[in-house]
Every structure is written in structure tokens, then in C-alpha cells.
mmCIF file of the N, C-alpha and C atoms, coordinates in Angstrom:
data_MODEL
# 
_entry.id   MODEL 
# 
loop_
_atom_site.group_PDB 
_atom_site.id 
_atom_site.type_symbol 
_atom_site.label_atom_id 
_atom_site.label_alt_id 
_atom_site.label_comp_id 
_atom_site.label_asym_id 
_atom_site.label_entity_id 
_atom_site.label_seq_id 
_atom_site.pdbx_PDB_ins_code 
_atom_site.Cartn_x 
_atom_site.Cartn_y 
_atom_site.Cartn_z 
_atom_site.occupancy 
_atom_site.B_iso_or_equiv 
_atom_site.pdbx_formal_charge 
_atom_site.auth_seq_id 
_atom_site.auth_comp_id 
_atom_site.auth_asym_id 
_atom_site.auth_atom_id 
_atom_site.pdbx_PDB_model_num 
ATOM 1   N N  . UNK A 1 1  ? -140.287 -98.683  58.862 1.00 0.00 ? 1  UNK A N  1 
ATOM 2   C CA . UNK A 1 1  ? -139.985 -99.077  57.506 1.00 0.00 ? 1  UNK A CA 1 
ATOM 3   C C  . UNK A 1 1  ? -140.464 -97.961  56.568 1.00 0.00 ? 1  UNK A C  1 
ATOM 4   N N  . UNK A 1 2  ? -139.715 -97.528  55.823 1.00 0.00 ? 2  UNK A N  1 
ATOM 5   C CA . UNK A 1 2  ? -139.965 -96.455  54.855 1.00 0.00 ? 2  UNK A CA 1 
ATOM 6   C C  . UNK A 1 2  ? -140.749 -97.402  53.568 1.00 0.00 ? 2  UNK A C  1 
ATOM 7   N N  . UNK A 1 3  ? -141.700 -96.477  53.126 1.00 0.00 ? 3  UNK A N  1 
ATOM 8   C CA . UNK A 1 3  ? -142.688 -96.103  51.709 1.00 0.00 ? 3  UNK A CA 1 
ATOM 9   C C  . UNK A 1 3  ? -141.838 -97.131  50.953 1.00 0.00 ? 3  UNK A C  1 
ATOM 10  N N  . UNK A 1 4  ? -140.346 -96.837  50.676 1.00 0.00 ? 4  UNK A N  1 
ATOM 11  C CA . UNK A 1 4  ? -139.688 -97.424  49.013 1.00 0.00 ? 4  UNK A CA 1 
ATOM 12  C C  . UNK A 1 4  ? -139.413 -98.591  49.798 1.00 0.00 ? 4  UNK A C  1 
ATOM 13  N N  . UNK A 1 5  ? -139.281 -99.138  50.933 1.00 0.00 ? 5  UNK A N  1 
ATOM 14  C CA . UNK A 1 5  ? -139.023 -100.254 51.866 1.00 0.00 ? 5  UNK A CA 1 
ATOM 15  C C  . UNK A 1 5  ? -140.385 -101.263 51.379 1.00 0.00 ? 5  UNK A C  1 
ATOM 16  N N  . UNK A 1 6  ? -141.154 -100.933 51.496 1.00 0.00 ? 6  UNK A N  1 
ATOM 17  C CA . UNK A 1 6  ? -142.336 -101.806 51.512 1.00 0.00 ? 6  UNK A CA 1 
ATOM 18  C C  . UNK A 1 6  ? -143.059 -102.388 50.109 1.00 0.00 ? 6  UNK A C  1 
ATOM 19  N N  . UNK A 1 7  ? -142.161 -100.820 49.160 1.00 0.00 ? 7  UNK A N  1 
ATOM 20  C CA . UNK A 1 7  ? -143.235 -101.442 47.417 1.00 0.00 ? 7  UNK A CA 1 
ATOM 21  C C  . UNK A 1 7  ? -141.688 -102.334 47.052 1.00 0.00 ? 7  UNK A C  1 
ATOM 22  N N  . UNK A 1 8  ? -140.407 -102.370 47.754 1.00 0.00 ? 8  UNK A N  1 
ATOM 23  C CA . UNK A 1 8  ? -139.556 -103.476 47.711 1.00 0.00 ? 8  UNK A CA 1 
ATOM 24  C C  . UNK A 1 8  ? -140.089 -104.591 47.696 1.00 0.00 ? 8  UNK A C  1 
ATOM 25  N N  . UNK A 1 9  ? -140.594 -104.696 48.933 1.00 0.00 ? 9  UNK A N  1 
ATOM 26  C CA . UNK A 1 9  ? -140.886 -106.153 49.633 1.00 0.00 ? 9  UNK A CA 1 
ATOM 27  C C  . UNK A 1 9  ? -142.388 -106.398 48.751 1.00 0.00 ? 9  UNK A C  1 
ATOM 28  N N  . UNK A 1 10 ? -143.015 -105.565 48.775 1.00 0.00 ? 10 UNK A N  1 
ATOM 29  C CA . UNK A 1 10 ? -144.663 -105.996 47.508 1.00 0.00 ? 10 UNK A CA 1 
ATOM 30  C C  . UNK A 1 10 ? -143.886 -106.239 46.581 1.00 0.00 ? 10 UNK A C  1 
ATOM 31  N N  . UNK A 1 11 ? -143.053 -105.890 46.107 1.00 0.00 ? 11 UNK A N  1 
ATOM 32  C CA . UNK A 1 11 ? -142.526 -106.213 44.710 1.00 0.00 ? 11 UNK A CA 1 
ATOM 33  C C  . UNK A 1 11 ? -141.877 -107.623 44.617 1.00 0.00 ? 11 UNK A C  1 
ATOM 34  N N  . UNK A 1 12 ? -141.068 -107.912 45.754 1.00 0.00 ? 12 UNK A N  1 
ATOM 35  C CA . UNK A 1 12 ? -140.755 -109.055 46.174 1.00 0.00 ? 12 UNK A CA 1 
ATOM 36  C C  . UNK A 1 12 ? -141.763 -110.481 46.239 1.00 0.00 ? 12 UNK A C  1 
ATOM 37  N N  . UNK A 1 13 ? -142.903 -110.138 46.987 1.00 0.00 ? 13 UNK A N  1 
ATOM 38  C CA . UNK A 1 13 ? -144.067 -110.882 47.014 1.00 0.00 ? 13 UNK A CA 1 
ATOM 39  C C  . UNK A 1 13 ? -144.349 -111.048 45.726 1.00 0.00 ? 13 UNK A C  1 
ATOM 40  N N  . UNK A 1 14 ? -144.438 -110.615 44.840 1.00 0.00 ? 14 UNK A N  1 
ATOM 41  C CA . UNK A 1 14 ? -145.412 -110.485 43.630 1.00 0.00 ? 14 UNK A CA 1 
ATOM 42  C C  . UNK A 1 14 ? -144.367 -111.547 42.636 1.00 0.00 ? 14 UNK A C  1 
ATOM 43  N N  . UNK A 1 15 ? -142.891 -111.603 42.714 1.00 0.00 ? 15 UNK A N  1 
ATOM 44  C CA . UNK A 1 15 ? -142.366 -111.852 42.200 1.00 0.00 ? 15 UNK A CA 1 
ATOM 45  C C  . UNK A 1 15 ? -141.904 -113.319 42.866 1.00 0.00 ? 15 UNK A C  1 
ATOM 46  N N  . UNK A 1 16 ? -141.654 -113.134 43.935 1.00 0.00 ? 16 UNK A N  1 
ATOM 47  C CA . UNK A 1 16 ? -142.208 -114.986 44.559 1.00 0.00 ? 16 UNK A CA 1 
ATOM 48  C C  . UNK A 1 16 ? -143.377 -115.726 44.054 1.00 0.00 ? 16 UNK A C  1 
ATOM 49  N N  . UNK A 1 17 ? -144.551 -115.258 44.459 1.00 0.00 ? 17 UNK A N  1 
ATOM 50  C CA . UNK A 1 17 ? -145.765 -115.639 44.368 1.00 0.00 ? 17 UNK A CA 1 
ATOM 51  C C  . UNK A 1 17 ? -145.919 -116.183 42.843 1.00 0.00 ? 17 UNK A C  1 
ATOM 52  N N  . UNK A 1 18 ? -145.250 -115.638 41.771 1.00 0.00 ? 18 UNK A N  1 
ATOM 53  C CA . UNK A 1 18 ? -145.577 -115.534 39.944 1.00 0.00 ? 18 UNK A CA 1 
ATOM 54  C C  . UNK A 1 18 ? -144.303 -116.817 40.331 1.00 0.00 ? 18 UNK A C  1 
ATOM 55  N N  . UNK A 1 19 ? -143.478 -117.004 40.458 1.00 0.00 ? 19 UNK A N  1 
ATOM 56  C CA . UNK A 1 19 ? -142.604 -118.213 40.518 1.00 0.00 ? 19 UNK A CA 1 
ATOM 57  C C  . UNK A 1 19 ? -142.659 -119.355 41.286 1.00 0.00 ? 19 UNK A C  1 
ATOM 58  N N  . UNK A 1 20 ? -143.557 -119.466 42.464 1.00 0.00 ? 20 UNK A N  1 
ATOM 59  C CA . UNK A 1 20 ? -144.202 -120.276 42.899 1.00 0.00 ? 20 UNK A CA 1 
ATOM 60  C C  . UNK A 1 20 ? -145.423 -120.843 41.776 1.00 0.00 ? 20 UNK A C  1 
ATOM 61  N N  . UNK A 1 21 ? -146.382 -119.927 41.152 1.00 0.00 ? 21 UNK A N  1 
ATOM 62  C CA . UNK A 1 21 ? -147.029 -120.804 40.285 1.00 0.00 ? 21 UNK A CA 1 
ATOM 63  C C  . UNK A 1 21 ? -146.444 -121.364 39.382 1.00 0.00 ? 21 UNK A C  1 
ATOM 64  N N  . UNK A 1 22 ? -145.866 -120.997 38.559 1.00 0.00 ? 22 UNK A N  1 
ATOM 65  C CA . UNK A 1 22 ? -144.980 -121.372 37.694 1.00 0.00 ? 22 UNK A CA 1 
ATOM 66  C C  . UNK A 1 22 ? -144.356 -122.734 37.750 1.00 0.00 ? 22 UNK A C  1 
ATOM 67  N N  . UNK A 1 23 ? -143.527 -122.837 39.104 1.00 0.00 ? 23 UNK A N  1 
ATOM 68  C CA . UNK A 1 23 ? -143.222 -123.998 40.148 1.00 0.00 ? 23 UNK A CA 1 
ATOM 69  C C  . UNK A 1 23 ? -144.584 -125.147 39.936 1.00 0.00 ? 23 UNK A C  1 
ATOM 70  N N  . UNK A 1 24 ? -145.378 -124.852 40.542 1.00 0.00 ? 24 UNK A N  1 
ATOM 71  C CA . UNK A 1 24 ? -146.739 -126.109 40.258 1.00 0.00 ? 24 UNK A CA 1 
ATOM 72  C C  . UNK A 1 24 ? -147.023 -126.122 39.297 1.00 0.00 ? 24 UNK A C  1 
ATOM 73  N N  . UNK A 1 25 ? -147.324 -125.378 38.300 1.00 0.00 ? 25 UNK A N  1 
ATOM 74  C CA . UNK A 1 25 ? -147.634 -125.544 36.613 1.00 0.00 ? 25 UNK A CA 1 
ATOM 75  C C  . UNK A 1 25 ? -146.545 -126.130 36.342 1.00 0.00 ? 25 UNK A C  1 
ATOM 76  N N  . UNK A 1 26 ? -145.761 -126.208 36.073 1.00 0.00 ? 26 UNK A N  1 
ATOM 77  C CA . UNK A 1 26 ? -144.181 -126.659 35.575 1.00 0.00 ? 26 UNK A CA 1 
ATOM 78  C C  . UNK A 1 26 ? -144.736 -128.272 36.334 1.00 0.00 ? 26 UNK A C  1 
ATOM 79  N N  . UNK A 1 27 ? -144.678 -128.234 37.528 1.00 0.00 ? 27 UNK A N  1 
ATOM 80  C CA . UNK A 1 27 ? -144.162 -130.005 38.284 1.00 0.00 ? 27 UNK A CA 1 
ATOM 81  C C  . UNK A 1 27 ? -145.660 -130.389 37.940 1.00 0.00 ? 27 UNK A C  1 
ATOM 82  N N  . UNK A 1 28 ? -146.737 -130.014 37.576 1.00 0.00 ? 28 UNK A N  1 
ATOM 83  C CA . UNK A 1 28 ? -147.953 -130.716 36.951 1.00 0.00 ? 28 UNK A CA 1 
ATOM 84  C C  . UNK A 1 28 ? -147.924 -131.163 35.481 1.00 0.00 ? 28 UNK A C  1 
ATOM 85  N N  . UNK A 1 29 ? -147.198 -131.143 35.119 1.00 0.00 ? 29 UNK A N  1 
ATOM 86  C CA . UNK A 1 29 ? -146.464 -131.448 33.635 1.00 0.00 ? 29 UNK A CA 1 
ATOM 87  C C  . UNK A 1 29 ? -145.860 -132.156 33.344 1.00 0.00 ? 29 UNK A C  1 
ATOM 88  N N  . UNK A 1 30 ? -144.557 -132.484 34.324 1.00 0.00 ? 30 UNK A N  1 
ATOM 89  C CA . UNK A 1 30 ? -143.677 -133.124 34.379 1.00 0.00 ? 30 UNK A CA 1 
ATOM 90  C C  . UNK A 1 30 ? -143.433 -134.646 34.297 1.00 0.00 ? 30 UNK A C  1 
ATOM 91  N N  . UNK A 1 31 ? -143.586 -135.561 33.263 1.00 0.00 ? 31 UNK A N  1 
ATOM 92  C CA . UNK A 1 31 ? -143.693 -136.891 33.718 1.00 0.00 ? 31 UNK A CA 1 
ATOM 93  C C  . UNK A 1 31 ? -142.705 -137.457 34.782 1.00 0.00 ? 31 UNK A C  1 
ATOM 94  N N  . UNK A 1 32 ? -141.116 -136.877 34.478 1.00 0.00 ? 32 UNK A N  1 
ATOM 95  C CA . UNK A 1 32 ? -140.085 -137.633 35.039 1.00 0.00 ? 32 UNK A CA 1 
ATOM 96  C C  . UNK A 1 32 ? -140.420 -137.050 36.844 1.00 0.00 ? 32 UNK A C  1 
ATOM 97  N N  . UNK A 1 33 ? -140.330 -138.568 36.918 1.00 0.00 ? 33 UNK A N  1 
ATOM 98  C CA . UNK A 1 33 ? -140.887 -138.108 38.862 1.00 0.00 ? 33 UNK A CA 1 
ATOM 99  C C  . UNK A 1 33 ? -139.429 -137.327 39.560 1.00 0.00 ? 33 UNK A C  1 
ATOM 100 N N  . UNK A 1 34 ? -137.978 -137.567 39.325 1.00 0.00 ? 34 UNK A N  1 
ATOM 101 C CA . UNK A 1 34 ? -136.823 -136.928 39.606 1.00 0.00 ? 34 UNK A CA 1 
ATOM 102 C C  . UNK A 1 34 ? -136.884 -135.385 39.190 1.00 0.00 ? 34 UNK A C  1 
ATOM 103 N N  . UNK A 1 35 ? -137.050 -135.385 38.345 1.00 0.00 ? 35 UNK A N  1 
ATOM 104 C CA . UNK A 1 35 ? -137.479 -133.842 37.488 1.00 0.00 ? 35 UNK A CA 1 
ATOM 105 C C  . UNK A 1 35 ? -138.717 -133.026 38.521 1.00 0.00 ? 35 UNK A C  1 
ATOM 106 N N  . UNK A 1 36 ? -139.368 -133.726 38.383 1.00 0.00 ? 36 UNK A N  1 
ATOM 107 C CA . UNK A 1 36 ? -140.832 -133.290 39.274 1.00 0.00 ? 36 UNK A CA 1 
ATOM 108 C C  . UNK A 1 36 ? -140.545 -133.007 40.769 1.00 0.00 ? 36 UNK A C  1 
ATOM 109 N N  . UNK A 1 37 ? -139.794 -133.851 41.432 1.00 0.00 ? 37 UNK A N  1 
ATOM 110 C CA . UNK A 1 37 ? -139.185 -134.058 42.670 1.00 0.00 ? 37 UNK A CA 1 
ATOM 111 C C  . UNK A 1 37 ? -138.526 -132.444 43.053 1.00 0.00 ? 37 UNK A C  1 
ATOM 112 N N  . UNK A 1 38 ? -137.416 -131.869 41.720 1.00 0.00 ? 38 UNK A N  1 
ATOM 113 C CA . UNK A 1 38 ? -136.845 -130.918 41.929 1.00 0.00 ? 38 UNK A CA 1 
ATOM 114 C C  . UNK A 1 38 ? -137.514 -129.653 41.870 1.00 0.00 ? 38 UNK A C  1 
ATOM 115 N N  . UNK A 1 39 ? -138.270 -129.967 40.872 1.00 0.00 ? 39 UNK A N  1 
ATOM 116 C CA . UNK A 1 39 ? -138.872 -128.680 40.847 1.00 0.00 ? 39 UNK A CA 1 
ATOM 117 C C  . UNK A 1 39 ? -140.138 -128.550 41.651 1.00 0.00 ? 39 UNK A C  1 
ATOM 118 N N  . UNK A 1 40 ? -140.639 -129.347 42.340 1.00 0.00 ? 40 UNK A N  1 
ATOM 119 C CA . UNK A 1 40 ? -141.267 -129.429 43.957 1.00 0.00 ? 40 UNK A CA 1 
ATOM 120 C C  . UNK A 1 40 ? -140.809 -128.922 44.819 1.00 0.00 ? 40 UNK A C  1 
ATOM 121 N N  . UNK A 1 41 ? -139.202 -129.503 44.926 1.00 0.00 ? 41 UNK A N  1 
ATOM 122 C CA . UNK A 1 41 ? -138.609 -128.846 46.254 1.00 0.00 ? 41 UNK A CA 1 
ATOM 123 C C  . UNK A 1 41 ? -138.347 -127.276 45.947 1.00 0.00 ? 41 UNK A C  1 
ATOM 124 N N  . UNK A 1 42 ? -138.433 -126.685 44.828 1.00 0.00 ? 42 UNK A N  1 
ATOM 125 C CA . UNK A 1 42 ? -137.628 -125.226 43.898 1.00 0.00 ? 42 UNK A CA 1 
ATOM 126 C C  . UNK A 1 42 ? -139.227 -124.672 44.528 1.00 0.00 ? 42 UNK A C  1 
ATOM 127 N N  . UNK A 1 43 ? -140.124 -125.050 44.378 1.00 0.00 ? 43 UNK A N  1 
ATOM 128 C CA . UNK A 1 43 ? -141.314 -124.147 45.303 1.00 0.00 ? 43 UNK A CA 1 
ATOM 129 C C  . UNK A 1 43 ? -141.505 -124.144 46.237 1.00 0.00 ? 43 UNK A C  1 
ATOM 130 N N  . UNK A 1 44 ? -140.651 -125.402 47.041 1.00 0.00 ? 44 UNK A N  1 
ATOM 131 C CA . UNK A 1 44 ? -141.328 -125.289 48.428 1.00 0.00 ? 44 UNK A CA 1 
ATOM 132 C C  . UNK A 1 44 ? -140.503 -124.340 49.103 1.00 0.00 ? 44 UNK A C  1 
ATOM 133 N N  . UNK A 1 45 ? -138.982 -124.431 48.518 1.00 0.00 ? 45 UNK A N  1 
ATOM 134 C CA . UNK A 1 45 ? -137.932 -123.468 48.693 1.00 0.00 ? 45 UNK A CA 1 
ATOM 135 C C  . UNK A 1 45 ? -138.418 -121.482 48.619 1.00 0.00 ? 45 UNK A C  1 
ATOM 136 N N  . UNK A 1 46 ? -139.172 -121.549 47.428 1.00 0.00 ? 46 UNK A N  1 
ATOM 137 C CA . UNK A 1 46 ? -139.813 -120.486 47.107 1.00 0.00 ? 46 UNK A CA 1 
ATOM 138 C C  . UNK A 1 46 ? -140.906 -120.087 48.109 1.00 0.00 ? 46 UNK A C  1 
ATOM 139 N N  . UNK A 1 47 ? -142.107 -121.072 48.772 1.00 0.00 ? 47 UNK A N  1 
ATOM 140 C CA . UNK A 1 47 ? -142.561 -120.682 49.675 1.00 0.00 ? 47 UNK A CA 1 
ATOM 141 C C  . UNK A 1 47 ? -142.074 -120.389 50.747 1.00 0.00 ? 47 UNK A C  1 
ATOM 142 N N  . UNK A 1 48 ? -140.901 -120.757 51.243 1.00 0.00 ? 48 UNK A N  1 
ATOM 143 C CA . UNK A 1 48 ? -140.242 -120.477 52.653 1.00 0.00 ? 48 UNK A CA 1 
ATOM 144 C C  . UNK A 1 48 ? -139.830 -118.707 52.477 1.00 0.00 ? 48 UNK A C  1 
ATOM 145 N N  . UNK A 1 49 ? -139.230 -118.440 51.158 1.00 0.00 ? 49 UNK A N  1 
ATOM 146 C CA . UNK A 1 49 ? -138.866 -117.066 50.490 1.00 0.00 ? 49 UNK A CA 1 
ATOM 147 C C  . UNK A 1 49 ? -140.128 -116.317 51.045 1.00 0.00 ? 49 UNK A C  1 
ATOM 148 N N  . UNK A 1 50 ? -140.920 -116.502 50.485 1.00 0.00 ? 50 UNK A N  1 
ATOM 149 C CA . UNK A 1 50 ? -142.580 -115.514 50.541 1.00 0.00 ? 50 UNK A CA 1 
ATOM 150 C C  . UNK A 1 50 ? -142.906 -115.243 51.868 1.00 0.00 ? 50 UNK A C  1 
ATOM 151 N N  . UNK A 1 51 ? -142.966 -116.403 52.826 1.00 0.00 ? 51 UNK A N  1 
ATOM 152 C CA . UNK A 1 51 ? -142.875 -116.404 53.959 1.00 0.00 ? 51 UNK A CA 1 
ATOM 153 C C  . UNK A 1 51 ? -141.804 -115.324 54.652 1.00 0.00 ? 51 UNK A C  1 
ATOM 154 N N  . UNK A 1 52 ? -140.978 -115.812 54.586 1.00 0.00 ? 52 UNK A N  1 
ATOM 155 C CA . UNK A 1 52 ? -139.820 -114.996 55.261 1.00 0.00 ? 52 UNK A CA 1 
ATOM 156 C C  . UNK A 1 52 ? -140.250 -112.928 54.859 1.00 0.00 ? 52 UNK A C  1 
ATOM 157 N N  . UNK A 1 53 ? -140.287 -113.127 53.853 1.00 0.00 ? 53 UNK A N  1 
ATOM 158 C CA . UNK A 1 53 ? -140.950 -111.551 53.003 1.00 0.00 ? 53 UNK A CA 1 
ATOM 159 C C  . UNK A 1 53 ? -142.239 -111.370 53.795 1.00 0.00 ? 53 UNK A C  1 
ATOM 160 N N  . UNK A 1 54 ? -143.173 -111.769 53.629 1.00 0.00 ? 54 UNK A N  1 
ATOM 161 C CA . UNK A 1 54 ? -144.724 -111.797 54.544 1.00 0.00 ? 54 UNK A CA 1 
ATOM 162 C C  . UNK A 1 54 ? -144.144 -111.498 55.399 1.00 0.00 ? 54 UNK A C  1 
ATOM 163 N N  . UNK A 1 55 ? -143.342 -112.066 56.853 1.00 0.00 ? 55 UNK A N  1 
ATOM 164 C CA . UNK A 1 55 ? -143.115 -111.862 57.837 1.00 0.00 ? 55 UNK A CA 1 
ATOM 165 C C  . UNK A 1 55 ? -142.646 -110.622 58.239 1.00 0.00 ? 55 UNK A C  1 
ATOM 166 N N  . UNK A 1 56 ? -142.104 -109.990 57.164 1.00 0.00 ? 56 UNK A N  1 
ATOM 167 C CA . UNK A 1 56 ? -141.448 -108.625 57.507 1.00 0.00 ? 56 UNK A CA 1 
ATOM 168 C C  . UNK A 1 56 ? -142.712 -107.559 57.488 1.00 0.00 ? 56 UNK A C  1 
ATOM 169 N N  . UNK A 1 57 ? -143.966 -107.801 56.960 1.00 0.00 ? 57 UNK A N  1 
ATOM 170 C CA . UNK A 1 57 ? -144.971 -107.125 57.479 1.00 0.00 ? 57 UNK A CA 1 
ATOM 171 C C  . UNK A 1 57 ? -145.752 -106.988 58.484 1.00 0.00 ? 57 UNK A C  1 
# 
């Protein structure tokens, strides 16, 4: 894996990781439990992302 290959994928991480919090700040807010529901699954979706990225290291 080349140098510009890897500050991709850090860049990638960094930019999952900031939208995953976002994701729990957002659904800790949320009264409507349907609303909350979605944007639960929109991080857990997001953690599988990070994962998949992690893995390539």
C-alpha cells in the first residue's frame, strides 16, 4: 500500500469516526423513538464503514 493510500484511508477513519459521534450526540437528543431508531441504525451502519477501513490496516 502506498504513503497517499494510507493518509486516504486515515482520512477516511477520521471522517467516519467525527460522524459516528455526531450519530450518538444527535440519537441522545432525540425524543421521537422512530427518529432515534434511524439515526441509531445511520451509526451502526457507520461503524461497520470504520471497521471495514480499520481492516485494511
Amino acid at each position: 500500500m502506498t504513503s497517499k493510500e494510507l493518509l486516504y484511508i486515515e482520512d477516511a477513519l477520521g471522517h467516519e469516526q467525527y460522524f459516528r459521534n455526531k450519530c450518538q450526540e444527535t440519537a441522545s437528543q432525540l425524543q421521537d423513538s422512530e427518529l432515534k431508531a434511524c439515526v441509531e441504525q445511520l451509526e451502526q451502519k457507520n461503524q461497520q464503514i470504520f471497521k471495514s477501513f480499520y481492516d485494511l490496516l
